[in-house]
TORDREN-436370 format. One line per field, with one value per atom (N, C-alpha, C, CB): x, y, z negated; residue number from 1; atom name. Coordinates in Angstrom, 2 decimals, padded with zeros to 5 digits, always signed. Glycine has a CB too. Layout:
xx [X, ...]
yy [Y, ...]
zz [Z, ...]
k [NUM, ...]
a [CA, ...]
REM end
This chain:
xx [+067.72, +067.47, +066.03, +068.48, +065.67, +064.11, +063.81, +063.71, +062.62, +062.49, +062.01, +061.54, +063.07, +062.50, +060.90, +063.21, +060.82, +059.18, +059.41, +057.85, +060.46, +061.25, +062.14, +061.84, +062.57, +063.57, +062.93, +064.28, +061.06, +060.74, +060.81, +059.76, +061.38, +061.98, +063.28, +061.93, +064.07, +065.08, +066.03, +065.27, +066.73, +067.00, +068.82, +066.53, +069.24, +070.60, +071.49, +070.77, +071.36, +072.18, +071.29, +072.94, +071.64, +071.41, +071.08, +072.46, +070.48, +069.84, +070.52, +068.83, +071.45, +071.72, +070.67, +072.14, +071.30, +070.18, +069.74, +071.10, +068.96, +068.17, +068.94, +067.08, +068.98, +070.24, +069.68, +070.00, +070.62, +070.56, +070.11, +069.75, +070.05, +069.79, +070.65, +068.72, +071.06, +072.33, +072.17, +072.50, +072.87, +073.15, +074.14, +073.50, +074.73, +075.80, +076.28, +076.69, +077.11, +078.20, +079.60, +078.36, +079.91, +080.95, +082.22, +081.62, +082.24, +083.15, +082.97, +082.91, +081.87, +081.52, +081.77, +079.97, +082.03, +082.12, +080.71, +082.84, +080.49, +079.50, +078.84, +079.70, +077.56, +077.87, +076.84, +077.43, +077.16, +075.89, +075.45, +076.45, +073.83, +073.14, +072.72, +071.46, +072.97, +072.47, +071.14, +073.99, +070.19, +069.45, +068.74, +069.11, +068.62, +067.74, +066.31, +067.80, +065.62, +064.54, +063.94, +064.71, +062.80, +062.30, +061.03, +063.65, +060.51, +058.84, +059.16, +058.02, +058.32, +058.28, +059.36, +058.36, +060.14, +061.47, +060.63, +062.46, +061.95, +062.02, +060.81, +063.77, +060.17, +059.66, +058.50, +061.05, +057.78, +057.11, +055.94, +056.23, +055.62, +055.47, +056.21, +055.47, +057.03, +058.42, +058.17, +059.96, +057.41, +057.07, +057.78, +056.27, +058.65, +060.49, +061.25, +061.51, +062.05, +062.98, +064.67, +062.73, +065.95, +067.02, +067.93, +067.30, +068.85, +069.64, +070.82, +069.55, +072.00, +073.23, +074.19, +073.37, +075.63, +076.61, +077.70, +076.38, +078.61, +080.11, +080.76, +081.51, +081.20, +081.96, +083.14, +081.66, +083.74, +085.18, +085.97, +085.66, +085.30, +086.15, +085.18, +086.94, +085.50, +084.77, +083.54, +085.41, +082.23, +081.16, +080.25, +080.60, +079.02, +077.65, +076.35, +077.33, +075.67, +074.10, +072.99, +073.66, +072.33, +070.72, +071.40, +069.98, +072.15, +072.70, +072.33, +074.13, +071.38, +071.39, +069.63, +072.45, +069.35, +067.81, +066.87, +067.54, +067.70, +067.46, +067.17, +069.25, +067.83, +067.86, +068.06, +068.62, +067.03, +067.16, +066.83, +066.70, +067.18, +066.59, +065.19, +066.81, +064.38, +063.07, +061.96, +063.18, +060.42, +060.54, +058.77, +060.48, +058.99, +057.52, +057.36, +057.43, +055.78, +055.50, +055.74, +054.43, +057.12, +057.54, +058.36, +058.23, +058.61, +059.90, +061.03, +059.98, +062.42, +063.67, +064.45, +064.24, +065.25, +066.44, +067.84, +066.44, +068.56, +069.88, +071.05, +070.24, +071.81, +072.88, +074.41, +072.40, +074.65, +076.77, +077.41, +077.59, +078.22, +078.95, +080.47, +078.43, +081.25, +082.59, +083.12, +083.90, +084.62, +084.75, +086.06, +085.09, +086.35, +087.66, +087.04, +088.07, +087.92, +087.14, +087.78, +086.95, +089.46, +090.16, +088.86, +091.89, +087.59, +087.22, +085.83, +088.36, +085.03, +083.80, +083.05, +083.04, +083.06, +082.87, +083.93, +082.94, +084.69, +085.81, +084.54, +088.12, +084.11, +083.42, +084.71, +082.53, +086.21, +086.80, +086.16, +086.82, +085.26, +085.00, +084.11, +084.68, +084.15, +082.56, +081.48, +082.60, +080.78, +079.26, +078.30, +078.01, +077.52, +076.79, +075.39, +077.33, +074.43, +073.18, +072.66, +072.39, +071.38, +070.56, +069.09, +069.98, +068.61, +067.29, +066.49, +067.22, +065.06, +063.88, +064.13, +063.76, +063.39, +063.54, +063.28, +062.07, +063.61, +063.59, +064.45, +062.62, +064.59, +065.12, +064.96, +064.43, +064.11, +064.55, +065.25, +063.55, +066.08, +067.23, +068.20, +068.35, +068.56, +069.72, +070.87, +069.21, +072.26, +073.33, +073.47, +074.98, +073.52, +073.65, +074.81, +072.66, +076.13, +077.34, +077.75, +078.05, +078.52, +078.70, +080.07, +077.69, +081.14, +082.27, +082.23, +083.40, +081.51, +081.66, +080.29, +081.12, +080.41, +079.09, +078.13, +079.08, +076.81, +075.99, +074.15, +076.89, +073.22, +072.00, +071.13, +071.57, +070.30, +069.71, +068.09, +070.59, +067.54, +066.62, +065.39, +066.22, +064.90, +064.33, +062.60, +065.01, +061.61, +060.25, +059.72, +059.40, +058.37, +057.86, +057.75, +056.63, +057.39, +057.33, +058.20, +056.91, +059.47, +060.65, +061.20, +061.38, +062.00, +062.28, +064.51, +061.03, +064.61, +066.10, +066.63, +066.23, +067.77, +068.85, +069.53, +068.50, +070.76, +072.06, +072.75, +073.34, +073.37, +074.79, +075.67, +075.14, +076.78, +078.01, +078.84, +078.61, +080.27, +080.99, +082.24, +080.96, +083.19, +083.97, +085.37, +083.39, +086.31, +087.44, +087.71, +087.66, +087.69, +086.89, +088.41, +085.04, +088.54, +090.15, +089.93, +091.53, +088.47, +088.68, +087.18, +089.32, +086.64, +085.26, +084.27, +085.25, +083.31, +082.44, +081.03, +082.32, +080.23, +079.22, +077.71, +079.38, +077.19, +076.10, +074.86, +076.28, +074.18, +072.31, +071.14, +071.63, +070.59, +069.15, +068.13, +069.14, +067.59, +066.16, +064.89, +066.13, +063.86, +062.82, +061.56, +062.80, +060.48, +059.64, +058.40, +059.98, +057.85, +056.14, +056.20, +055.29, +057.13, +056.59, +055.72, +056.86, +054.57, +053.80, +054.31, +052.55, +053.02, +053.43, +054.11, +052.49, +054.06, +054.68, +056.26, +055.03, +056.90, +057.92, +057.35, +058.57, +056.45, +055.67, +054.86, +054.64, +055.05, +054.38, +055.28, +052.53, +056.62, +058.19, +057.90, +060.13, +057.62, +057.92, +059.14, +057.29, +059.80, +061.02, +061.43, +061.22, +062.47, +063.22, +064.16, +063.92, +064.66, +065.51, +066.87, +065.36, +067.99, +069.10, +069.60, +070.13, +070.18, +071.00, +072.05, +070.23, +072.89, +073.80, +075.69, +073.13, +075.44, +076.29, +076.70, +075.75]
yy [+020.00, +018.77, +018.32, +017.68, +017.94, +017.30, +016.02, +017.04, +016.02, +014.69, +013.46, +014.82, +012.27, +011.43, +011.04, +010.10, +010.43, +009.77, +008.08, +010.20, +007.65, +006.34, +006.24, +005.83, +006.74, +006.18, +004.75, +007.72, +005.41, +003.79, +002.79, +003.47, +002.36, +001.00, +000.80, +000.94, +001.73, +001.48, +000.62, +002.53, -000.24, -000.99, -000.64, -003.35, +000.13, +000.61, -000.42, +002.15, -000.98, -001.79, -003.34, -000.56, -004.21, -005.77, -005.90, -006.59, -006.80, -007.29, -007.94, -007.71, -008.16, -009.34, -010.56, -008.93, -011.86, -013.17, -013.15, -015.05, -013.90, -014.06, -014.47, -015.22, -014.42, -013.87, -015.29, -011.90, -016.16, -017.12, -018.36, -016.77, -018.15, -019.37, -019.78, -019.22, -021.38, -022.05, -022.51, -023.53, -021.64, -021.72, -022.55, -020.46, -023.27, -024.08, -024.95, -023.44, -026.54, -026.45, -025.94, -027.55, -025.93, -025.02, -026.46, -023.73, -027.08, -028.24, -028.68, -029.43, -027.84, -027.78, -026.23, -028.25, -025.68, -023.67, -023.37, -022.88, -022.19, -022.01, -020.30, -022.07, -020.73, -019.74, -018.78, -020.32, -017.40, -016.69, -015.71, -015.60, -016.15, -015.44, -013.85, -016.47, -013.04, -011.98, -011.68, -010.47, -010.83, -010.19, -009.15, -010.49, -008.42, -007.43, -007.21, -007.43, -008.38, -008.67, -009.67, -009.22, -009.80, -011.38, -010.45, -012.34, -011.69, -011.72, -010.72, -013.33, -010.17, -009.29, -008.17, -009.95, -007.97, -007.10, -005.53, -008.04, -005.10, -004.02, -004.08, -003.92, -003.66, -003.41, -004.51, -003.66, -004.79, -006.30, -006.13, -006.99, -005.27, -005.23, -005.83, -004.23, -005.72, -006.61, -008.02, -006.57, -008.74, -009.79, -010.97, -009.68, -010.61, -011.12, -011.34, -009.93, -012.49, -012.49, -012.24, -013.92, -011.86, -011.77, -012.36, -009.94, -013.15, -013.44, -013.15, -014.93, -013.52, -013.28, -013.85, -011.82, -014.47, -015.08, -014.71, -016.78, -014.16, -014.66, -016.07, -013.35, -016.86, -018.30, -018.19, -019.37, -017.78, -018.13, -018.80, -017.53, -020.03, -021.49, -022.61, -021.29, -023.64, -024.59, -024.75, -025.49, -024.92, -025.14, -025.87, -024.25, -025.62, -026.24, -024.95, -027.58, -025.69, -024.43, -025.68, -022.52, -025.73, -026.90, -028.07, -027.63, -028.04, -029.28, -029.36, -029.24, -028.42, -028.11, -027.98, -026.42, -028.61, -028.89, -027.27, -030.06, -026.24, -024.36, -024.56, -022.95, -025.14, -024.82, -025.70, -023.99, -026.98, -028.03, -028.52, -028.60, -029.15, -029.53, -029.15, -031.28, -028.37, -028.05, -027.86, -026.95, -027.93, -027.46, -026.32, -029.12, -025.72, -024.37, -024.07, -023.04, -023.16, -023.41, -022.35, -023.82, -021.70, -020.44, -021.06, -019.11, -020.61, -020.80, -020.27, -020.73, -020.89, -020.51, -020.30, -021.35, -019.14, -019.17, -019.37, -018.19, -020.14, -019.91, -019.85, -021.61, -018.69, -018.48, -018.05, -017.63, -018.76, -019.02, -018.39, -020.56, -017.35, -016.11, -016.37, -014.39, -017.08, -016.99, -015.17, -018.14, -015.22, -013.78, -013.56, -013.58, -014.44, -014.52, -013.41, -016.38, -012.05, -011.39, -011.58, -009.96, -012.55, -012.59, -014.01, -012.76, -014.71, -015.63, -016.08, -016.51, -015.37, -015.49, -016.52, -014.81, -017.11, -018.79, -019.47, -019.93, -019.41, -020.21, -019.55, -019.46, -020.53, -020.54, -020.27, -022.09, -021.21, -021.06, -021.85, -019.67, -023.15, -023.77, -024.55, -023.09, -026.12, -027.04, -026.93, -028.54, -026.89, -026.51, -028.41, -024.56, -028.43, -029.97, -029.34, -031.16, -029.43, -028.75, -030.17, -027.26, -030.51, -031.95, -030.62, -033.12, -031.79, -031.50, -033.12, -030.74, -033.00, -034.16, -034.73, -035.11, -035.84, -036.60, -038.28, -036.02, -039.43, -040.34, -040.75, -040.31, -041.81, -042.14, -040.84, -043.50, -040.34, -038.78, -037.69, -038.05, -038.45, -037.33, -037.13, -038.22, -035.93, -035.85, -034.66, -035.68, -035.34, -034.00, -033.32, -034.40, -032.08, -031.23, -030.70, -030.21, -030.98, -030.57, -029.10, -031.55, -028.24, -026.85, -026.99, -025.08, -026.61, -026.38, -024.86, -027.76, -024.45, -023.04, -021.78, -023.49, -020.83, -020.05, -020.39, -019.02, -020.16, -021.08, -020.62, -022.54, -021.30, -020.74, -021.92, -019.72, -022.62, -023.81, -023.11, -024.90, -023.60, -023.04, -024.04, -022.26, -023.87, -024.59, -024.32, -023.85, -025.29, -024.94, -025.20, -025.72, -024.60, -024.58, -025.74, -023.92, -026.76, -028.24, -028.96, -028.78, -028.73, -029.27, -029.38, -028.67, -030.22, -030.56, -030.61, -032.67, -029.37, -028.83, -028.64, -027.40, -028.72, -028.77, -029.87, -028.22, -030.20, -028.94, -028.43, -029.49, -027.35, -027.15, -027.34, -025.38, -027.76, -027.86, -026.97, -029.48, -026.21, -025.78, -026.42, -024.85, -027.16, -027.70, -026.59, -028.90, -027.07, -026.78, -025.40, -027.77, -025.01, -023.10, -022.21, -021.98, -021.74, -021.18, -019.77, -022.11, -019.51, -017.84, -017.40, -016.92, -016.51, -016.10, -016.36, -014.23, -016.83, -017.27, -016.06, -018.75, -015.69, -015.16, -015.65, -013.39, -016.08, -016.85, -016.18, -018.01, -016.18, -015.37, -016.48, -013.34, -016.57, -016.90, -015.79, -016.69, -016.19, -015.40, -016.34, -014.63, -015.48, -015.97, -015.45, -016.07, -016.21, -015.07, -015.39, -015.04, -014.59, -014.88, -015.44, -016.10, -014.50, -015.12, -015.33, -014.85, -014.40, -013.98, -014.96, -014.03, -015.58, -016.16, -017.45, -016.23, -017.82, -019.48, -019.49, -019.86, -019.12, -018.97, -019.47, -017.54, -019.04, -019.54, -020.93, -018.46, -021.16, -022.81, -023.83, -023.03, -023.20, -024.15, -025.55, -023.15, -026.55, -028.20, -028.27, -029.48, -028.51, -028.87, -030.72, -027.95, -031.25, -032.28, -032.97, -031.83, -034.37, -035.05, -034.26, -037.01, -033.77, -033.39, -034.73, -032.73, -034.05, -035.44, -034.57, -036.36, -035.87, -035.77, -035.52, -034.54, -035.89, -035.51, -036.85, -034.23]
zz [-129.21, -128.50, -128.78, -128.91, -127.93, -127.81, -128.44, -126.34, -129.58, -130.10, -129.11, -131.22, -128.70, -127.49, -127.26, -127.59, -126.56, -126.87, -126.94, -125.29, -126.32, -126.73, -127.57, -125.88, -128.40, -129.17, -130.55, -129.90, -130.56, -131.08, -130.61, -131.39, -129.24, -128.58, -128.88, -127.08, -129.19, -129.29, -130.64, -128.99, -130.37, -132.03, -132.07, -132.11, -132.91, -132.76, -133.55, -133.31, -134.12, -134.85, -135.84, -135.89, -135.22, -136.02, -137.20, -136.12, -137.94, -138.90, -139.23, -138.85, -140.60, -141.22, -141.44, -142.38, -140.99, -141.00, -142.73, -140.41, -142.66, -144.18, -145.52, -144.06, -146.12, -147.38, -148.03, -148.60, -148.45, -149.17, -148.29, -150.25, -147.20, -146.22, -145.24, -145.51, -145.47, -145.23, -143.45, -146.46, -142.71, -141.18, -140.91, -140.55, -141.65, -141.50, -142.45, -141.22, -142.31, -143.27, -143.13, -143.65, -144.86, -144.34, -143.72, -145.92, -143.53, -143.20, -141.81, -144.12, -141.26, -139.89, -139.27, -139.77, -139.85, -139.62, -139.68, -137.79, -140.70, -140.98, -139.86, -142.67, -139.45, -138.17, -138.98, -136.24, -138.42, -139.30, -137.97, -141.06, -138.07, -136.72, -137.36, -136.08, -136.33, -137.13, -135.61, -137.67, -135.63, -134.82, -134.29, -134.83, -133.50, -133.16, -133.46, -132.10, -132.99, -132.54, -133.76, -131.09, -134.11, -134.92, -135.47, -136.53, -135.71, -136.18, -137.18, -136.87, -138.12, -139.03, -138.83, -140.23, -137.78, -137.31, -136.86, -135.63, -136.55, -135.88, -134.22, -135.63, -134.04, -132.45, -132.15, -131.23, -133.48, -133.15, -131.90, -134.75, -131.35, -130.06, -129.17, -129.77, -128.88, -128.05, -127.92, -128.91, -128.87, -128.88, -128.53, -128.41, -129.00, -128.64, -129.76, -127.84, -129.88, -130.80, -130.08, -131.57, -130.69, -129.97, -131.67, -129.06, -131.25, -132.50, -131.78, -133.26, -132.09, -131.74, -132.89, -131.47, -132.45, -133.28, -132.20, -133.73, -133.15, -132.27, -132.84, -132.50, -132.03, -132.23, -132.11, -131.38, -133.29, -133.32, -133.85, -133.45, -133.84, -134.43, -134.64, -136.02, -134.72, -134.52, -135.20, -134.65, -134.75, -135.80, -135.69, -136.14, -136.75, -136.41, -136.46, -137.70, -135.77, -136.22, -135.97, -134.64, -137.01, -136.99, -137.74, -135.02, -138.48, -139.69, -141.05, -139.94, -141.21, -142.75, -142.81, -143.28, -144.11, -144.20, -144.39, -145.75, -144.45, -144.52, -142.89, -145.11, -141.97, -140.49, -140.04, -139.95, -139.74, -139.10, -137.63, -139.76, -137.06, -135.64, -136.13, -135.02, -134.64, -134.78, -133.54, -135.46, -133.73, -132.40, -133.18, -130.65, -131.83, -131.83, -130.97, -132.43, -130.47, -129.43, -128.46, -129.50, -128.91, -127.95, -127.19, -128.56, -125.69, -125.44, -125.86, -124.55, -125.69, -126.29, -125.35, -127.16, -124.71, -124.14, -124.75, -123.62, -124.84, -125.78, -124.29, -127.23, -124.59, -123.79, -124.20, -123.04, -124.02, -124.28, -123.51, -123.96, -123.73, -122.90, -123.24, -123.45, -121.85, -122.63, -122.67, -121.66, -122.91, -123.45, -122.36, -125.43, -121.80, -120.86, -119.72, -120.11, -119.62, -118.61, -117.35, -118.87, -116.69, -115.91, -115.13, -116.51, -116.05, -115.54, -116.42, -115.42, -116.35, -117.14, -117.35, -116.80, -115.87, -116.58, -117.63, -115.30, -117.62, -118.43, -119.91, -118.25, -120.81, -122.02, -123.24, -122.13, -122.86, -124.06, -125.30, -124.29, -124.91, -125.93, -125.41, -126.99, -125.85, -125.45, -126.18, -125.50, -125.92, -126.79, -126.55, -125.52, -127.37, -127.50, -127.68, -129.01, -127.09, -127.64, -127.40, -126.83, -128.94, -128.83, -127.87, -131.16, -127.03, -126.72, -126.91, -125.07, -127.58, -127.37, -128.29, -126.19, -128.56, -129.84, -128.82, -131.40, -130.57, -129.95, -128.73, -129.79, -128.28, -127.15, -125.96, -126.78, -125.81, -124.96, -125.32, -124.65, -126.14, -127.05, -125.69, -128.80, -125.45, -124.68, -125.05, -123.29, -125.38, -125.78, -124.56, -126.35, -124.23, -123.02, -123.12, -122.80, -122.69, -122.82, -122.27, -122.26, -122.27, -121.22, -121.78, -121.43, -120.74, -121.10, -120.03, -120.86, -119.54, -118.71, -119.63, -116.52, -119.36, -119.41, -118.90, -119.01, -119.51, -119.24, -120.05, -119.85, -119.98, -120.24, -120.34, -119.22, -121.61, -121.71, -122.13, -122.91, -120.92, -121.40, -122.19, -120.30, -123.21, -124.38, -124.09, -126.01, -123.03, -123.36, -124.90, -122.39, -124.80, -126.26, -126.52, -126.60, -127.45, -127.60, -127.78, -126.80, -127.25, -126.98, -128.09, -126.13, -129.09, -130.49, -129.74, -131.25, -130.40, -130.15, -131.46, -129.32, -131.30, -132.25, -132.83, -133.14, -132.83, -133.35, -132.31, -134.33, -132.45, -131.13, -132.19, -130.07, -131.23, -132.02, -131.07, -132.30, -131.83, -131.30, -131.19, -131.63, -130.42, -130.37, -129.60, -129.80, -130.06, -129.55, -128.82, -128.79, -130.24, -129.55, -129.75, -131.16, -128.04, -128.24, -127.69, -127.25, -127.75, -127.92, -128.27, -126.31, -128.46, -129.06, -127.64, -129.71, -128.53, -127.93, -128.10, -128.47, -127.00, -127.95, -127.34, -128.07, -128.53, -128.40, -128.78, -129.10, -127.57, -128.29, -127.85, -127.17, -128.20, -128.81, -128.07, -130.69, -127.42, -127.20, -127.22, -125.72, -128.06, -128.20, -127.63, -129.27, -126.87, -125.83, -125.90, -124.21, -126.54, -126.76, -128.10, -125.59, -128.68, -130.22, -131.05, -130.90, -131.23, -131.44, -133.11, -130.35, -133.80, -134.87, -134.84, -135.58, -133.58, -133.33, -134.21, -131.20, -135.09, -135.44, -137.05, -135.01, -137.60, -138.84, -138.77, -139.19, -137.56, -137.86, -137.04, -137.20, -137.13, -136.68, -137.61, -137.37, -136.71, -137.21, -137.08, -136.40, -138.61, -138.92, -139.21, -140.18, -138.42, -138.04, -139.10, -136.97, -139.39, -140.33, -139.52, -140.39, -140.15, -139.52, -138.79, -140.54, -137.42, -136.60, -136.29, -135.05, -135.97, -135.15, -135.90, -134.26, -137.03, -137.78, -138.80, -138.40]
k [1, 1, 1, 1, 2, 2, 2, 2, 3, 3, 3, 3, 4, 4, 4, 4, 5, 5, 5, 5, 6, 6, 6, 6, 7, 7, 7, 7, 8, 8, 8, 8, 9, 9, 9, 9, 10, 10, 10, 10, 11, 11, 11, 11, 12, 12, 12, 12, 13, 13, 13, 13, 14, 14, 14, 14, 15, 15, 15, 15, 16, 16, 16, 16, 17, 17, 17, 17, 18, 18, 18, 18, 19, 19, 19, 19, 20, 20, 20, 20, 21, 21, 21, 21, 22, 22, 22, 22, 23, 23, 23, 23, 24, 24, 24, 24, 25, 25, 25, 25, 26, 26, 26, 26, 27, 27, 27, 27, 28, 28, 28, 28, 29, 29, 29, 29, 30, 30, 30, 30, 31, 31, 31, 31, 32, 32, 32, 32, 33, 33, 33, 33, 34, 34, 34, 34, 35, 35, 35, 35, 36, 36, 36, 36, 37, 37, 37, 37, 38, 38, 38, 38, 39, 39, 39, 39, 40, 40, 40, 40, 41, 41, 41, 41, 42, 42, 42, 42, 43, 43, 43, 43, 44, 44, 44, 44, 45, 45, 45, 45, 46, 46, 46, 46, 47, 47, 47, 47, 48, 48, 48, 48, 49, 49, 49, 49, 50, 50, 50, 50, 51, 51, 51, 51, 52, 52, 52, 52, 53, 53, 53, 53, 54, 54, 54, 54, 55, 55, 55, 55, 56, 56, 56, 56, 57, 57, 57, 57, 58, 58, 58, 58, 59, 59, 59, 59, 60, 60, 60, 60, 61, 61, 61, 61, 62, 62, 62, 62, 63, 63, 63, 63, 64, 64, 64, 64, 65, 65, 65, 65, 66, 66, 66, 66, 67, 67, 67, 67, 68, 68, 68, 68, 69, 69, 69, 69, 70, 70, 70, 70, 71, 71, 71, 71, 72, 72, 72, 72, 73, 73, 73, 73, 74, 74, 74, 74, 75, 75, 75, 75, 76, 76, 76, 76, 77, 77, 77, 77, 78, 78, 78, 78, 79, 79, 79, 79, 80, 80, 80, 80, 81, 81, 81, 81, 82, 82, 82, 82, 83, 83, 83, 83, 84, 84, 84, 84, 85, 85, 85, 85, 86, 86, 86, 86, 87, 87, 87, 87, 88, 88, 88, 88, 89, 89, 89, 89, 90, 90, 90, 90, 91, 91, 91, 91, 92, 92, 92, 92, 93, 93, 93, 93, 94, 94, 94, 94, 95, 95, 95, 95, 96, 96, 96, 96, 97, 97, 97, 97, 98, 98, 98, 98, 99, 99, 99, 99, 100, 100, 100, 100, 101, 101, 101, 101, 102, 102, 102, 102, 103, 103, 103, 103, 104, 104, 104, 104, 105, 105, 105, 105, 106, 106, 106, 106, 107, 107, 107, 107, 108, 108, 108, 108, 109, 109, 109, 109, 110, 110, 110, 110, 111, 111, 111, 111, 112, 112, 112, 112, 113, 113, 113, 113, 114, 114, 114, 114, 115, 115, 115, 115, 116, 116, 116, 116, 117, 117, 117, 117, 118, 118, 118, 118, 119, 119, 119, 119, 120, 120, 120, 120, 121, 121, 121, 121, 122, 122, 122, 122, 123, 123, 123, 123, 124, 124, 124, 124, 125, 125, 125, 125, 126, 126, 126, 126, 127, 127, 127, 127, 128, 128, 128, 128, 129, 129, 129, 129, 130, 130, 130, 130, 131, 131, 131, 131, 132, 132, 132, 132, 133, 133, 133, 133, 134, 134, 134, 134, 135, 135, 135, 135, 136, 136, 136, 136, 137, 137, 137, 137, 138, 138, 138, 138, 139, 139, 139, 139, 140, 140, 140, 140, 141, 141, 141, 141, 142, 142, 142, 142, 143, 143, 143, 143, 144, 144, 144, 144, 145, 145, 145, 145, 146, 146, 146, 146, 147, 147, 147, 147, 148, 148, 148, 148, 149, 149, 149, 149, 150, 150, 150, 150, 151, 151, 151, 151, 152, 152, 152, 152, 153, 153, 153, 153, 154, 154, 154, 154, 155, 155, 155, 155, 156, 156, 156, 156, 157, 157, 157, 157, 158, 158, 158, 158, 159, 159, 159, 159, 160, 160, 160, 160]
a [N, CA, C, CB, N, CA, C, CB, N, CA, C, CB, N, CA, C, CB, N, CA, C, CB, N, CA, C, CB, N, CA, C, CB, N, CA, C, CB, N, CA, C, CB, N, CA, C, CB, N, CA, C, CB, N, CA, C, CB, N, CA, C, CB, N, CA, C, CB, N, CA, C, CB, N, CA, C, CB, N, CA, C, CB, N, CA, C, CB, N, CA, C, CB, N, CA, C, CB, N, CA, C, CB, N, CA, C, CB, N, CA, C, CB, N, CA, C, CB, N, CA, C, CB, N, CA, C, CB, N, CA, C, CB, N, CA, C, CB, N, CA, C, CB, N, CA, C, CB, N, CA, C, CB, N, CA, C, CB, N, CA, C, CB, N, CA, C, CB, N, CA, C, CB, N, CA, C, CB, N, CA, C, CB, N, CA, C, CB, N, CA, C, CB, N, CA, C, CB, N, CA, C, CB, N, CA, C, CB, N, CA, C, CB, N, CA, C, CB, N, CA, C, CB, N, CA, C, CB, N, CA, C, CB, N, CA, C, CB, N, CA, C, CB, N, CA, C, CB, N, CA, C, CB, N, CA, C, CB, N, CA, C, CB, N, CA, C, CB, N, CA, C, CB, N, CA, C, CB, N, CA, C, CB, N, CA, C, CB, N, CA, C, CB, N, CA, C, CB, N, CA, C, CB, N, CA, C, CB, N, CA, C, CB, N, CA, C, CB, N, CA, C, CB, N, CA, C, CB, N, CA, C, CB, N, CA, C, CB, N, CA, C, CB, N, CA, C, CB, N, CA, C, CB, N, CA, C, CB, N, CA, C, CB, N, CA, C, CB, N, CA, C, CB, N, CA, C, CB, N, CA, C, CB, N, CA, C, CB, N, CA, C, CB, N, CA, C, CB, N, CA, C, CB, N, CA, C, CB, N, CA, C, CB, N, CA, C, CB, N, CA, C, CB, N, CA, C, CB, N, CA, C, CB, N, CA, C, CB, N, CA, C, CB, N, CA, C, CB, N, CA, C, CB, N, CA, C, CB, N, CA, C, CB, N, CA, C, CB, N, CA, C, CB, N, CA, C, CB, N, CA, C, CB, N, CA, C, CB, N, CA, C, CB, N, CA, C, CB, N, CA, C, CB, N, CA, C, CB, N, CA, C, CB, N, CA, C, CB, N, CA, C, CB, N, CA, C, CB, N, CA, C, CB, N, CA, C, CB, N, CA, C, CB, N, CA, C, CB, N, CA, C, CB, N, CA, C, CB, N, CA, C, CB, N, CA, C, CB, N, CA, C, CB, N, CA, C, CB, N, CA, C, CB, N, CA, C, CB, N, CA, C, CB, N, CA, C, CB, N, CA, C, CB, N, CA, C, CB, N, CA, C, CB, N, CA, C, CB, N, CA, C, CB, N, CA, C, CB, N, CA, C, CB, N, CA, C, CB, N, CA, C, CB, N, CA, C, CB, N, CA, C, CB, N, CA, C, CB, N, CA, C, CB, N, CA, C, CB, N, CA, C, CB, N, CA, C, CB, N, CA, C, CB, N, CA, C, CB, N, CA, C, CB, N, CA, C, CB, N, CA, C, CB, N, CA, C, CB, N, CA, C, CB, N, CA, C, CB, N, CA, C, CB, N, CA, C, CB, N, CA, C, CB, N, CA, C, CB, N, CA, C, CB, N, CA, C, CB, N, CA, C, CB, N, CA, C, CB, N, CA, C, CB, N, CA, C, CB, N, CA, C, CB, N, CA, C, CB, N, CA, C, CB, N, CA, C, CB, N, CA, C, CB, N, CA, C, CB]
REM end
């Protein structure tokens, strides 16, 4: 067999998230992102971040002063995939995402599948997972990362 000339694009298996850093409480379900993609990662050409969580029970993500509401100057895609395949919108769970600060705070509710998209500047976080009656799977994309991920302005936790 022939050695590819792509297989350095290729990322076969996820990154455990950063070891000793608190993605959750646990009295909220503690969610743990794992990823493909991220600054100092695999393919930093790609210039892309990709995280990923499955949600299977109620939680938080951006509550904890390790991972707080934040904002930087990449954009963020975050997208919620329910798992129901008889009905793919059906989410199987409400999701709460904060966007803005100050009085331009707004909770963005989804009870279907769905895609929030986060410009750079924009001061986001927490989602909450509510009333979660089947797996949820949630990714994170990050685009034009370049270093904007090292100079993340971090937020007082809300919403809790």
């Amino acid at each position: 067999m022939n050695k590819s000339n792509f297989e350095k694009y290729v990322v076969r298996k996820p990154i455990l998230a950063e070891t000793g850093v608190k993605w959750g409480l646990p009295e909220l379900g503690v969610l743990d992102l794992k990823f493909f993609l991220r600054y100092g990662g695999p393919l930093k050409e790609a210039d892309t971040m990709i995280e990923y969580s499955w949600v299977v029970k109620d939680g938080a993500f951006g509550v904890t002063e390790d991972k707080p509401p934040h904002k930087h100057s990449c954009n963020e895609i975050f997208w919620f995939l329910g798992t129901n395949p008889d009905n793919p919108d059906d989410l199987g769970a409400e999701v709460e995402f904060w966007m803005g600060e100050g009085q331009d705070t707004e909770v963005i509710k989804l009870n279907s599948s769905g895609v929030i998209f986060v410009p750079g500047g924009i001061l986001h976080l927490p989602v909450f997972f509510k009333h979660v009656k089947r797996p949820v799977l949630w990714t994170v994309l990050g685009l034009n990362i370049g270093e904007t991920l090292k100079q993340t302005q971090k937020y007082p936790v809300r919403g809790i």
